[in-house]
Backbone as XML, in Angstrom:
<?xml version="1.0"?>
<chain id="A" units="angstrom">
  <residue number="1" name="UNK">
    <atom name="N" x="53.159" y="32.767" z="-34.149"/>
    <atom name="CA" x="54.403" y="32.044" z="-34.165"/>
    <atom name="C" x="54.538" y="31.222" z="-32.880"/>
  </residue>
  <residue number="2" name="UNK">
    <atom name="N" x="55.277" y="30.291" z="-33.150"/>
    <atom name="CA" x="55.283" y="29.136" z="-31.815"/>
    <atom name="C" x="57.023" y="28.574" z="-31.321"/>
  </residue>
  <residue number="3" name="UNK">
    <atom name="N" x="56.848" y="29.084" z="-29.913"/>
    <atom name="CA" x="58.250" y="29.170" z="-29.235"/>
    <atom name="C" x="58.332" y="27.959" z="-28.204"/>
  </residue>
  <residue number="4" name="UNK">
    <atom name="N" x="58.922" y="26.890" z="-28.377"/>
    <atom name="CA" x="59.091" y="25.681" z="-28.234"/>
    <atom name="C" x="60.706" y="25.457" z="-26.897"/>
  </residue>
  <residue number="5" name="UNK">
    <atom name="N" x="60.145" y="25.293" z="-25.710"/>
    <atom name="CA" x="61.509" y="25.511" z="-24.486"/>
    <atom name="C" x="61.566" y="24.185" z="-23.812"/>
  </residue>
  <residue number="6" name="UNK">
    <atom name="N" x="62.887" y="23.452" z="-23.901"/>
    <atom name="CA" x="63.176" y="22.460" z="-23.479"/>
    <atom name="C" x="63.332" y="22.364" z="-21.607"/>
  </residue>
  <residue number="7" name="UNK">
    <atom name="N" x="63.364" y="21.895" z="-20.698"/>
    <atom name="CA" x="64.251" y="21.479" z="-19.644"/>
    <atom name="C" x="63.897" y="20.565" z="-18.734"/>
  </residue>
  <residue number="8" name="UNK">
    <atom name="N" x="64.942" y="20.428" z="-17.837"/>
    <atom name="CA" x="65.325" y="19.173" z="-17.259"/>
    <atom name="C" x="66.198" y="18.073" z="-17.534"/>
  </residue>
  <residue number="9" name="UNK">
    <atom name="N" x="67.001" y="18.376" z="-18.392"/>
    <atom name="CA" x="68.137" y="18.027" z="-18.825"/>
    <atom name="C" x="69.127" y="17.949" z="-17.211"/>
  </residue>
  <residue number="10" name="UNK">
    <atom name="N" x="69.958" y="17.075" z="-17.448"/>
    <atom name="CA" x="71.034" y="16.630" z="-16.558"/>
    <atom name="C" x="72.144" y="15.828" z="-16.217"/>
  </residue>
  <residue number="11" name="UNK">
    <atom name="N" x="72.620" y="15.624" z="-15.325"/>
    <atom name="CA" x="73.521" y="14.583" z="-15.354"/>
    <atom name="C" x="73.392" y="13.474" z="-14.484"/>
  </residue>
  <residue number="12" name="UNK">
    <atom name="N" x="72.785" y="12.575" z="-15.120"/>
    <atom name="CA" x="72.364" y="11.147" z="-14.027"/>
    <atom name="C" x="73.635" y="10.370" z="-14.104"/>
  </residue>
  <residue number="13" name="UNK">
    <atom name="N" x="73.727" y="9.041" z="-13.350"/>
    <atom name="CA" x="73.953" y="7.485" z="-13.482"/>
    <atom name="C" x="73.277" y="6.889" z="-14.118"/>
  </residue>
  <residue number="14" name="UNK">
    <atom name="N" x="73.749" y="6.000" z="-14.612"/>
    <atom name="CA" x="73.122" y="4.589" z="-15.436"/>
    <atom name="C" x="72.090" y="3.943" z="-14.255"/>
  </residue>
  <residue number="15" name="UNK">
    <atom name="N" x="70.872" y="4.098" z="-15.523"/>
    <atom name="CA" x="69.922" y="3.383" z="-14.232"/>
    <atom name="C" x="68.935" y="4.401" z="-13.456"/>
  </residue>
  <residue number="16" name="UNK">
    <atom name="N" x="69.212" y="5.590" z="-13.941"/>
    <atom name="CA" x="68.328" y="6.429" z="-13.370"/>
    <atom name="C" x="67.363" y="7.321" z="-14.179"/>
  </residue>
  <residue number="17" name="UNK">
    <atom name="N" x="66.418" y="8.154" z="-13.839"/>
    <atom name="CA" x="65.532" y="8.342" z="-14.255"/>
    <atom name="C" x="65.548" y="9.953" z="-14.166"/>
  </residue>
  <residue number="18" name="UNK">
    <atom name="N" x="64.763" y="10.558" z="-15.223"/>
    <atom name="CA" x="64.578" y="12.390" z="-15.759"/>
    <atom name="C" x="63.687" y="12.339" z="-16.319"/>
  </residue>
  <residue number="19" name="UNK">
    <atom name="N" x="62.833" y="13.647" z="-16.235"/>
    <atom name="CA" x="61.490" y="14.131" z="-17.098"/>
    <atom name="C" x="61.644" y="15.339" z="-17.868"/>
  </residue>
  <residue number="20" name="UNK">
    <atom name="N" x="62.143" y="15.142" z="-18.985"/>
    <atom name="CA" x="62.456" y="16.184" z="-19.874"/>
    <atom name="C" x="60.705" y="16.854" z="-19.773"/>
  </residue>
  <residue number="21" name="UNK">
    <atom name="N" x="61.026" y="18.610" z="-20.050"/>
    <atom name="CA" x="59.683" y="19.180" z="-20.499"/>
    <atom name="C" x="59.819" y="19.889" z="-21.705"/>
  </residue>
  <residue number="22" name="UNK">
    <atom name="N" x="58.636" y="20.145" z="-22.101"/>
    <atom name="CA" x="58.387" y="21.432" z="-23.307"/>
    <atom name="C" x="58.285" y="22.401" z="-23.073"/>
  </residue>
  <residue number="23" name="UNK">
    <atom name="N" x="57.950" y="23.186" z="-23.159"/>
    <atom name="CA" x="56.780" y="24.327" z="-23.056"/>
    <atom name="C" x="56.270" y="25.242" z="-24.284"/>
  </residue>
  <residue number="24" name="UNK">
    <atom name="N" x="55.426" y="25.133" z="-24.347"/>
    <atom name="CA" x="55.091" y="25.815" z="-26.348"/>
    <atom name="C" x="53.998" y="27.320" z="-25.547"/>
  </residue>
  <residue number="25" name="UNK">
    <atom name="N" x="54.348" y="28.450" z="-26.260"/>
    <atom name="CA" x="53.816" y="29.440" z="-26.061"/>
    <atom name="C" x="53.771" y="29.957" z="-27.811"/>
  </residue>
  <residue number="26" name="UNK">
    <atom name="N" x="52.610" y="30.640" z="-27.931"/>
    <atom name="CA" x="51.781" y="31.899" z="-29.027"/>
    <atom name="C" x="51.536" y="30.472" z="-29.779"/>
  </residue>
  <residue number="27" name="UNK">
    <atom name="N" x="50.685" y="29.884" z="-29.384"/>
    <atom name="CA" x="50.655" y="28.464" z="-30.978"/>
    <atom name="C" x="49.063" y="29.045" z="-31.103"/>
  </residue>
  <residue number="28" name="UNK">
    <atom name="N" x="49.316" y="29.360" z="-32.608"/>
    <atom name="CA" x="48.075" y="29.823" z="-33.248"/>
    <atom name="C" x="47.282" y="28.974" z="-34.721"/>
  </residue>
  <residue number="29" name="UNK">
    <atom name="N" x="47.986" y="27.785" z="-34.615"/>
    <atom name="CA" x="47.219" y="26.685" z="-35.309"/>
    <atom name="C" x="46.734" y="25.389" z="-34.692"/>
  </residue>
  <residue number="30" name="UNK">
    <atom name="N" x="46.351" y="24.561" z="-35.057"/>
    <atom name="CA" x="45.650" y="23.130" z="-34.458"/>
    <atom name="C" x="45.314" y="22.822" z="-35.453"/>
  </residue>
  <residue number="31" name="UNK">
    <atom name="N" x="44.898" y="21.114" z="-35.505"/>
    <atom name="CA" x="45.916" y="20.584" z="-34.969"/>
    <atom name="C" x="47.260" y="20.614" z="-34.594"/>
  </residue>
  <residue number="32" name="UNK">
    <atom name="N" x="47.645" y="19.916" z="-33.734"/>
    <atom name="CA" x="49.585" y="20.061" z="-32.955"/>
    <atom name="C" x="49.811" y="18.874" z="-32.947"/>
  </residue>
  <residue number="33" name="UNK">
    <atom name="N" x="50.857" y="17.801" z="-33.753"/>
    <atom name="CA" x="51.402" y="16.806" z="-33.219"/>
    <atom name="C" x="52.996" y="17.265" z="-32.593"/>
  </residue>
  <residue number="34" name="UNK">
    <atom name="N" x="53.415" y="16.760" z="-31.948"/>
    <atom name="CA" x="54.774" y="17.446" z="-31.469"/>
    <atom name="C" x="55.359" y="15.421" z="-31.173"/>
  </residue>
  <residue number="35" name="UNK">
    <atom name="N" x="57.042" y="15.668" z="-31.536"/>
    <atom name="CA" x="57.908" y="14.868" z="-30.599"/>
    <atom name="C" x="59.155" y="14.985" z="-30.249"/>
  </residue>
  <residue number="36" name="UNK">
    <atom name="N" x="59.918" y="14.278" z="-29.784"/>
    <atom name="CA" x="61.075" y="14.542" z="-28.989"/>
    <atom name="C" x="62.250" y="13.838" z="-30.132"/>
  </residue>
  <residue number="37" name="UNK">
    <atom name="N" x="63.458" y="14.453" z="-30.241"/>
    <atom name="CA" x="64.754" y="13.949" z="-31.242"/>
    <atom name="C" x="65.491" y="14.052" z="-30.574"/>
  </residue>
  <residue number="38" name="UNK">
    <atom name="N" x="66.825" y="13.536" z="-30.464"/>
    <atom name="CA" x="67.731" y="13.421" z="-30.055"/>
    <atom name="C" x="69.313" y="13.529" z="-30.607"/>
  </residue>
  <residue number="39" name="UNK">
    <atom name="N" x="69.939" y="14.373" z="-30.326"/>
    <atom name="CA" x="71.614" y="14.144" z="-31.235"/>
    <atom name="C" x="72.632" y="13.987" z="-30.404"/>
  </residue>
  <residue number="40" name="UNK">
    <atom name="N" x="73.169" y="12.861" z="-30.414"/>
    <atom name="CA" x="74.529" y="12.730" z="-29.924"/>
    <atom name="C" x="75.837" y="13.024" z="-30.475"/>
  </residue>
  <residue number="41" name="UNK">
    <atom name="N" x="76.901" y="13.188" z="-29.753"/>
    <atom name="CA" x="77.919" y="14.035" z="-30.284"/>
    <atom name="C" x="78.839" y="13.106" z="-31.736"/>
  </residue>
  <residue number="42" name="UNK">
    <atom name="N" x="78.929" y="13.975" z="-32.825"/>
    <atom name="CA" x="79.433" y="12.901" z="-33.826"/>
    <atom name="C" x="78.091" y="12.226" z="-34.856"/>
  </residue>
  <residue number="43" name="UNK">
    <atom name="N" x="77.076" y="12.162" z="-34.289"/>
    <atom name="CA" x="76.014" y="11.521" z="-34.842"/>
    <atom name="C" x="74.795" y="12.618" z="-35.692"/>
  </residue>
  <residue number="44" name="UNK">
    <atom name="N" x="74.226" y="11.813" z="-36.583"/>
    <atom name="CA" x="73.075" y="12.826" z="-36.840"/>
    <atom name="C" x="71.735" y="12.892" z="-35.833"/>
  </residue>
  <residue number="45" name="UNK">
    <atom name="N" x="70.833" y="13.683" z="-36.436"/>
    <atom name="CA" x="69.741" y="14.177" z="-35.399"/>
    <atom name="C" x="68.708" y="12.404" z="-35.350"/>
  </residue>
  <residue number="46" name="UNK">
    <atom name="N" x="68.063" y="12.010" z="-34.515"/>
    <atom name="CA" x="67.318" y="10.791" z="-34.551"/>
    <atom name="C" x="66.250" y="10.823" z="-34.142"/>
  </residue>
  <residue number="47" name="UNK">
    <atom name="N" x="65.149" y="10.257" z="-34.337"/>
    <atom name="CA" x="63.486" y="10.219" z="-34.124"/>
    <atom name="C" x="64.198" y="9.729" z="-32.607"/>
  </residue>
  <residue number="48" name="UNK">
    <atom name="N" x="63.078" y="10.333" z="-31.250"/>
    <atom name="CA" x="62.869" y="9.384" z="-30.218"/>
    <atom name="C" x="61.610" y="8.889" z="-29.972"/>
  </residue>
  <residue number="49" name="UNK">
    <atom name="N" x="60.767" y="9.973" z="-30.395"/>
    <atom name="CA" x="59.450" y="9.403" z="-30.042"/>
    <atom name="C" x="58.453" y="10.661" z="-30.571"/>
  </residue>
  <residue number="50" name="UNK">
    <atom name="N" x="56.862" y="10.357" z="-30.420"/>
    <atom name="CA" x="55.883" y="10.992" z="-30.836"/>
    <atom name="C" x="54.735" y="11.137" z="-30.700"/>
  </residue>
  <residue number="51" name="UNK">
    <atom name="N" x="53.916" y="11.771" z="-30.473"/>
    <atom name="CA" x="52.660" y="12.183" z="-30.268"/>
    <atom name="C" x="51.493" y="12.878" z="-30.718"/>
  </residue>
  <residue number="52" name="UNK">
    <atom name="N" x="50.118" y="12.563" z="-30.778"/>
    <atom name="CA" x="49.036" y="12.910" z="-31.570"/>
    <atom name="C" x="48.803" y="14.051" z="-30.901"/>
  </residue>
  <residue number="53" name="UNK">
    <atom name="N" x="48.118" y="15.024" z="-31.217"/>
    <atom name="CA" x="47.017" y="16.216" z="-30.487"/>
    <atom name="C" x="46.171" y="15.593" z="-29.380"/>
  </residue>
  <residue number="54" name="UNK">
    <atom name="N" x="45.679" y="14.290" z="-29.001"/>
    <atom name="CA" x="45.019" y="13.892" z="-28.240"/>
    <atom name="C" x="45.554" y="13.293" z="-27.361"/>
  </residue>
  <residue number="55" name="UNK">
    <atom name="N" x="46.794" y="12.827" z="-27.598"/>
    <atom name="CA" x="48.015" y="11.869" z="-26.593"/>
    <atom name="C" x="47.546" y="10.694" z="-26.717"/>
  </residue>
  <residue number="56" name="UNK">
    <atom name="N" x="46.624" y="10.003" z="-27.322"/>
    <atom name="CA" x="46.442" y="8.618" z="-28.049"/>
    <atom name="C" x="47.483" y="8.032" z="-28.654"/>
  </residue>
  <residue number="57" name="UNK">
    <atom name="N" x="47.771" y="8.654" z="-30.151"/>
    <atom name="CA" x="49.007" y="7.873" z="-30.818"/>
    <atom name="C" x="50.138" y="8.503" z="-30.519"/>
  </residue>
  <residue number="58" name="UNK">
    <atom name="N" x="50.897" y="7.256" z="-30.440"/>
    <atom name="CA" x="52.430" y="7.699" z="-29.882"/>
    <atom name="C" x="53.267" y="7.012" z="-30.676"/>
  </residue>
  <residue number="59" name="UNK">
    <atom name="N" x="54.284" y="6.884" z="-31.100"/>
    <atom name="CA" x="55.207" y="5.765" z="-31.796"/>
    <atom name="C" x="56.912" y="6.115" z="-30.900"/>
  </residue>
  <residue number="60" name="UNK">
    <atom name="N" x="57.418" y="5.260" z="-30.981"/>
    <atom name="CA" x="58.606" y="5.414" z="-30.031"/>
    <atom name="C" x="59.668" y="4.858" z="-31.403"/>
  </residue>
  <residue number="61" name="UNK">
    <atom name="N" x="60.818" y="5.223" z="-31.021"/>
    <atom name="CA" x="62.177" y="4.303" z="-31.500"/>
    <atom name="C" x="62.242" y="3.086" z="-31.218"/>
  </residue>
  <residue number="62" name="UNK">
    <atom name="N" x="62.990" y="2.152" z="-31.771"/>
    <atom name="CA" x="63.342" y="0.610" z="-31.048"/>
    <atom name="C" x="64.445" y="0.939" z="-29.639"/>
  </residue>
  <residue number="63" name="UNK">
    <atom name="N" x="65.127" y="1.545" z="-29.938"/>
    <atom name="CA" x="66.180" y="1.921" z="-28.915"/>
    <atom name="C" x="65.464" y="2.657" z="-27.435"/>
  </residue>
  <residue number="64" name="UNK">
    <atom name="N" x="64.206" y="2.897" z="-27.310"/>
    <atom name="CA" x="63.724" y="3.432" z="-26.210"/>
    <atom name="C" x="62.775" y="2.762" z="-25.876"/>
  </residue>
  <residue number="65" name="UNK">
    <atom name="N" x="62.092" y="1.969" z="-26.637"/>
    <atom name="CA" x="60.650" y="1.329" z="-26.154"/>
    <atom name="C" x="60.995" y="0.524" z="-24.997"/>
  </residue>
  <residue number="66" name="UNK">
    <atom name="N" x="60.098" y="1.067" z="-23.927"/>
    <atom name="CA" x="59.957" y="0.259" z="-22.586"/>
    <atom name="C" x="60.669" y="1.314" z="-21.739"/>
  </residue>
  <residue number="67" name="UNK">
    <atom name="N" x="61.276" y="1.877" z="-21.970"/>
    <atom name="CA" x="62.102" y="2.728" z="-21.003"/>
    <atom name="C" x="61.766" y="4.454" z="-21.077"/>
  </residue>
  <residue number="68" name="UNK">
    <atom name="N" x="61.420" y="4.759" z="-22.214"/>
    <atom name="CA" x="60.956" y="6.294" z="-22.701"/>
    <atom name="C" x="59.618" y="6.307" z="-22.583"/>
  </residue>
  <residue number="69" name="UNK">
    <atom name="N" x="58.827" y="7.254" z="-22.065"/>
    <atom name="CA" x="57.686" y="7.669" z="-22.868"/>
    <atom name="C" x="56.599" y="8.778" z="-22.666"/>
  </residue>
  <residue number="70" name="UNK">
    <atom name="N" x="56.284" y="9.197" z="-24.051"/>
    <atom name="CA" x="56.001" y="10.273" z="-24.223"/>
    <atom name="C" x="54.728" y="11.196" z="-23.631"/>
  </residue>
  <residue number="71" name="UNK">
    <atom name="N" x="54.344" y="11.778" z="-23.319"/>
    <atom name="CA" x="52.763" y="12.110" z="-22.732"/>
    <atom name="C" x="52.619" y="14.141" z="-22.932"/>
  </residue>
  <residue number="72" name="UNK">
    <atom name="N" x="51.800" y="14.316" z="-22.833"/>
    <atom name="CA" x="51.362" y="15.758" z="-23.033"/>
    <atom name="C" x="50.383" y="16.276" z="-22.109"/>
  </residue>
  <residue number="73" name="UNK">
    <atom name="N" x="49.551" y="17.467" z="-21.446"/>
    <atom name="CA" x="49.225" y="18.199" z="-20.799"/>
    <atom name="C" x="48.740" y="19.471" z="-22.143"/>
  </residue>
  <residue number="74" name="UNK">
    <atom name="N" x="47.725" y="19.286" z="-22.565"/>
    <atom name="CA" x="47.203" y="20.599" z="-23.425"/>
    <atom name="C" x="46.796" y="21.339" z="-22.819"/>
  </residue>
  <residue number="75" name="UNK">
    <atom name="N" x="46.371" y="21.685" z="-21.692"/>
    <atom name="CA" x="45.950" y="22.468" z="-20.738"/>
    <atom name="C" x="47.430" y="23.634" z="-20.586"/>
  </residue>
  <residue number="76" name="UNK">
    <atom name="N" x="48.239" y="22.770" z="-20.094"/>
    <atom name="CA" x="49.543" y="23.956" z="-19.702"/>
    <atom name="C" x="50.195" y="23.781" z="-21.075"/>
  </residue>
  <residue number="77" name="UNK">
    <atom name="N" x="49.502" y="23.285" z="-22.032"/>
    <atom name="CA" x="50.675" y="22.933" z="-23.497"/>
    <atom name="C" x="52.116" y="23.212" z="-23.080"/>
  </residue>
  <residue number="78" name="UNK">
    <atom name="N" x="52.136" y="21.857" z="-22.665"/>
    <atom name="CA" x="53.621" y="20.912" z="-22.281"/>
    <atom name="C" x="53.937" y="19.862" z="-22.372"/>
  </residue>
  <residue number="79" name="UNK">
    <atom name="N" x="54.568" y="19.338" z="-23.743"/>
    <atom name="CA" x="55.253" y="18.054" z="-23.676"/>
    <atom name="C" x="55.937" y="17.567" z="-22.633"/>
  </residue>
  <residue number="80" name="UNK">
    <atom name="N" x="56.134" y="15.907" z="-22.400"/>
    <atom name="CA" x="56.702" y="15.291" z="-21.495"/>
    <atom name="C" x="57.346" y="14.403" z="-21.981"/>
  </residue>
  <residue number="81" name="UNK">
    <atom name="N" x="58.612" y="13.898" z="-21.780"/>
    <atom name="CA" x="59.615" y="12.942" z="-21.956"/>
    <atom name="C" x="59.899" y="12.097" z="-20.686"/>
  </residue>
  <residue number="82" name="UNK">
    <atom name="N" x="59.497" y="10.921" z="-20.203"/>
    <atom name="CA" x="59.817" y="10.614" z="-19.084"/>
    <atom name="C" x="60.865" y="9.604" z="-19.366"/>
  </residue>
  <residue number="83" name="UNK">
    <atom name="N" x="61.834" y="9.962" z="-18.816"/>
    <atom name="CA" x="63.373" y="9.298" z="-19.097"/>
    <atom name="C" x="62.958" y="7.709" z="-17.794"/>
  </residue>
  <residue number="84" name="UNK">
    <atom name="N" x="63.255" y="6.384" z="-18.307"/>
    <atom name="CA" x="63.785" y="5.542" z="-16.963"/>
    <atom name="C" x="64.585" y="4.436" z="-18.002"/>
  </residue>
  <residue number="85" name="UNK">
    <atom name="N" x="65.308" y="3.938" z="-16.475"/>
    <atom name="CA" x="66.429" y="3.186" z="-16.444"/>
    <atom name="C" x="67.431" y="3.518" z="-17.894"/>
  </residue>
  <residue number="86" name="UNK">
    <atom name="N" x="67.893" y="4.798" z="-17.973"/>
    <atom name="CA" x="68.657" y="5.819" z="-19.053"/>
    <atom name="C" x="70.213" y="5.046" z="-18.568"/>
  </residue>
  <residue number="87" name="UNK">
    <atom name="N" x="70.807" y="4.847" z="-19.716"/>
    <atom name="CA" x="71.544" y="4.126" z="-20.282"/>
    <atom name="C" x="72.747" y="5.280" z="-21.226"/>
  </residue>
  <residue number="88" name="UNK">
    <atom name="N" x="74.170" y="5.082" z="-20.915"/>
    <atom name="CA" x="75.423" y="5.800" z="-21.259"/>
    <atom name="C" x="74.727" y="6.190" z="-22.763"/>
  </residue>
  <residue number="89" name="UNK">
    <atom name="N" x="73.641" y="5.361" z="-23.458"/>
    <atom name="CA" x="73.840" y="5.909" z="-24.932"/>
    <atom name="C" x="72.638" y="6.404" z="-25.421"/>
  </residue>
  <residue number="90" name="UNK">
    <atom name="N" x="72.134" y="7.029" z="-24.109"/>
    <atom name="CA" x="71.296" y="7.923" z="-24.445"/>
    <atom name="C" x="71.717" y="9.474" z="-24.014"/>
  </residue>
  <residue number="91" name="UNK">
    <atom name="N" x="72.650" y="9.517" z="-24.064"/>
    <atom name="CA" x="73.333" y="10.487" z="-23.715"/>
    <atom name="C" x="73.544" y="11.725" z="-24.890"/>
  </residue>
  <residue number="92" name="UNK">
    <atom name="N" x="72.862" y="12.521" z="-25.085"/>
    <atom name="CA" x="72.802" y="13.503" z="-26.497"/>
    <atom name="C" x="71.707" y="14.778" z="-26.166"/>
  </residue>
  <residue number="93" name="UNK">
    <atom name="N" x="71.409" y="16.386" z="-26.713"/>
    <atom name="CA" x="70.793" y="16.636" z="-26.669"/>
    <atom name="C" x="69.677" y="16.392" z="-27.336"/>
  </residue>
  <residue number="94" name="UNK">
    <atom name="N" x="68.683" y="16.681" z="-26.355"/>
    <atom name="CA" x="67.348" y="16.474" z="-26.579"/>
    <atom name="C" x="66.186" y="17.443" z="-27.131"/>
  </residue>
  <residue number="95" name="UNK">
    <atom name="N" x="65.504" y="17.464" z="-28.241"/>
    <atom name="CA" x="65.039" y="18.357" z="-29.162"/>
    <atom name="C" x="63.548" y="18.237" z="-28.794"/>
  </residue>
  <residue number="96" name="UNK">
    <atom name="N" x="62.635" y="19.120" z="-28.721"/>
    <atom name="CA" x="61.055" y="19.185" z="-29.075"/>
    <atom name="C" x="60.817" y="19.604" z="-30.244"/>
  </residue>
  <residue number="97" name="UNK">
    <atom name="N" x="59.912" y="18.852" z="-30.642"/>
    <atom name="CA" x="59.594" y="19.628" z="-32.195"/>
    <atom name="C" x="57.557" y="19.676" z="-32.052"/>
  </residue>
  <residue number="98" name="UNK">
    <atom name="N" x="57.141" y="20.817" z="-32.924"/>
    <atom name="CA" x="56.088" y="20.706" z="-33.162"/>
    <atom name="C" x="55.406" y="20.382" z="-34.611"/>
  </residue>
  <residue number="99" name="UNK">
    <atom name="N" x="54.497" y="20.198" z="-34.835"/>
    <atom name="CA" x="54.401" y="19.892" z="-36.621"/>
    <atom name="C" x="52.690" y="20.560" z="-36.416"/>
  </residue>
  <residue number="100" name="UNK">
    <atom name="N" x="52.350" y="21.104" z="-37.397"/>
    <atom name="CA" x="51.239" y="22.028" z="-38.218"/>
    <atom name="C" x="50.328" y="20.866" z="-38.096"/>
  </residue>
  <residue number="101" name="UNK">
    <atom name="N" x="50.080" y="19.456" z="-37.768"/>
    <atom name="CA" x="48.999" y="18.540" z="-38.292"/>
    <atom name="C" x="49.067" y="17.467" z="-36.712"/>
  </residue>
  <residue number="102" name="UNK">
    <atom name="N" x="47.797" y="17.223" z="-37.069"/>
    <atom name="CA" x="47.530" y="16.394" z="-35.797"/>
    <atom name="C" x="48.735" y="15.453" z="-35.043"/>
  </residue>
  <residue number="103" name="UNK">
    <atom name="N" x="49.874" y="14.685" z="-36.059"/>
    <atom name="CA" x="50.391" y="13.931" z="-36.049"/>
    <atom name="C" x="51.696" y="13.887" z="-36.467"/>
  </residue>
  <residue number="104" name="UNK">
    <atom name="N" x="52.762" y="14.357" z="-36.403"/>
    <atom name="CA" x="53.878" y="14.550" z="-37.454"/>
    <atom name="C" x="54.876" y="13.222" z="-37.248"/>
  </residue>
  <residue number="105" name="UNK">
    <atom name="N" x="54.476" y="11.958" z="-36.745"/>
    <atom name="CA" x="55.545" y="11.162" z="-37.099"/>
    <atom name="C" x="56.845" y="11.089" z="-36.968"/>
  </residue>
  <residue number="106" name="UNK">
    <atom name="N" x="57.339" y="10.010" z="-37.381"/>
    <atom name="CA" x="58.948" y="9.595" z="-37.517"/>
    <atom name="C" x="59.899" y="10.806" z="-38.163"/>
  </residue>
  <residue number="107" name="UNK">
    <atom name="N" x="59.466" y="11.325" z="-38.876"/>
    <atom name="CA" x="60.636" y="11.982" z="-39.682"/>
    <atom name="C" x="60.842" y="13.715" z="-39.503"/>
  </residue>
  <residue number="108" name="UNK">
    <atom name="N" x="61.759" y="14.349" z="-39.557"/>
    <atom name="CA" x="62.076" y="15.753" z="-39.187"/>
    <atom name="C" x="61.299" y="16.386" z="-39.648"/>
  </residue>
  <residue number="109" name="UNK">
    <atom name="N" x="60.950" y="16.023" z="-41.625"/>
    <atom name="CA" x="60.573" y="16.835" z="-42.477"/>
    <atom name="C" x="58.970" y="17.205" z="-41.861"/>
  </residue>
  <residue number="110" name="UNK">
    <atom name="N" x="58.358" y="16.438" z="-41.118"/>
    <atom name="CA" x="57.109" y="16.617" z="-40.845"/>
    <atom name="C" x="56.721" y="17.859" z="-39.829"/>
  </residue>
  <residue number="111" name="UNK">
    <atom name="N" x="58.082" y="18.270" z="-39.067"/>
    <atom name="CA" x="58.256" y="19.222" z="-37.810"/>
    <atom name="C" x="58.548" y="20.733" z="-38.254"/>
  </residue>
  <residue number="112" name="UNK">
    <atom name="N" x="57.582" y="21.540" z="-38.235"/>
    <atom name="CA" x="57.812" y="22.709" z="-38.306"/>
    <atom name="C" x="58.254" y="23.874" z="-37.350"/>
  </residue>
  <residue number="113" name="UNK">
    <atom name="N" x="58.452" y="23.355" z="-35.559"/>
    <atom name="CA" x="59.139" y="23.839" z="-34.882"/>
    <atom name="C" x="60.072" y="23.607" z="-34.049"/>
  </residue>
  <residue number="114" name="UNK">
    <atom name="N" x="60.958" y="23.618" z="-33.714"/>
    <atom name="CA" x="61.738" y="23.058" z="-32.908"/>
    <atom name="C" x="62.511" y="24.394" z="-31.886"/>
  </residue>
  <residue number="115" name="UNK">
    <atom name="N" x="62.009" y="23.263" z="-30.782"/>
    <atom name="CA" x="63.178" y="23.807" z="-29.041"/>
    <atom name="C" x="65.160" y="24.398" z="-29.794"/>
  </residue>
  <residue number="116" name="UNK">
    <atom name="N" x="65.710" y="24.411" z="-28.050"/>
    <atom name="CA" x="66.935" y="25.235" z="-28.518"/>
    <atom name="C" x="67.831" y="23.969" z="-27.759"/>
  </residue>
  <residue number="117" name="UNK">
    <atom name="N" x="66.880" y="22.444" z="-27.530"/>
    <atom name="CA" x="67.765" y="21.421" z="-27.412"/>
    <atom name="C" x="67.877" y="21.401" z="-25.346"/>
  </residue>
  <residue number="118" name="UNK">
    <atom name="N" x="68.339" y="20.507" z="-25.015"/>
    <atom name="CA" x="68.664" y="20.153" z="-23.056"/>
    <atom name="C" x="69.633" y="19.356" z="-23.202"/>
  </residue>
  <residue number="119" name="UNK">
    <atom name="N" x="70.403" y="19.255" z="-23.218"/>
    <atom name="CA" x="71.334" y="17.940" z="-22.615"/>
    <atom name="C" x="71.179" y="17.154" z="-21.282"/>
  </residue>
  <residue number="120" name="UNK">
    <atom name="N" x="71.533" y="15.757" z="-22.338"/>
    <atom name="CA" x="71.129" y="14.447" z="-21.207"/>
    <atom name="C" x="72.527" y="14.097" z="-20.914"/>
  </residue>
  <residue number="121" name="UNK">
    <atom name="N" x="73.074" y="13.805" z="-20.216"/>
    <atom name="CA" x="74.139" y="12.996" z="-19.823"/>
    <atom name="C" x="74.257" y="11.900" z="-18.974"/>
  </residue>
  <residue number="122" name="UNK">
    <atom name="N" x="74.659" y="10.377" z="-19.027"/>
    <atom name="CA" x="74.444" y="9.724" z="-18.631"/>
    <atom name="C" x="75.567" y="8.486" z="-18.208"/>
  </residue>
  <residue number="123" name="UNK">
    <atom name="N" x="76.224" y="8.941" z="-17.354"/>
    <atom name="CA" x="77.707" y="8.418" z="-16.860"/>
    <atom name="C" x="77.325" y="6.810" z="-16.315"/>
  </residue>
  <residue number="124" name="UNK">
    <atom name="N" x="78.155" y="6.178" z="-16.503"/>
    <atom name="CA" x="78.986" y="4.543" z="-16.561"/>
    <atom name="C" x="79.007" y="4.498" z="-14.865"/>
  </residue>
</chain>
């Protein structure tokens, strides 16, 4: 079974920068694609971004490209979220998910594990 731990969550200014982490412990399958979701308050859950088993393919949101991005460490199996120039409306908790296949893409249905969430906050 695979236990999926968010942090680095916080409370910045507009304009500043955070490195959300993972940490995945007992993962007893491979391939692993894993990515990061996001929910803000009032809103549903949203793709932010994503990653292959090799950290090659990645796909991002429109709302983050250039400013988010994603990277991994299989060695310490630990996702990375590197937050810059974070903006009031990225302000929501922040989810890891893992998926059973090299690659799990845009959509939830593909994620078979998920973190217990970090909050971002990001004041005006």
């Amino acid at each position: 079974q695979v236990q999926l731990v968010e942090s680095g969550g916080g409370l910045v200014q507009t304009g500043d920068s955070l490195r959300l982490s993972c940490a995945a412990s007992d993962i007893t399958f491979s391939p692993l694609g894993m990515g990061w979701f996001r929910q803000a308050p009032g809103k549903a859950r949203e793709f932010v971004a994503a990653i292959g088993r090799n950290g090659f393919k990645t796909a991002y949101a429109d709302s983050v490209k250039g400013r988010l991005t994603i990277s991994r460490d299989n060695a310490k199996k630990t996702l990375y979220l590197q937050m810059d120039s974070l903006k009031p409306e990225d302000t929501a908790v922040y989810y890891c998910a893992a998926a059973v296949i090299d690659y799990g893409g845009i959509h939830e249905r593909e994620y078979d594990y998920w973190g217990q969430g970090t909050q971002v906050t990001v004041s005006s």
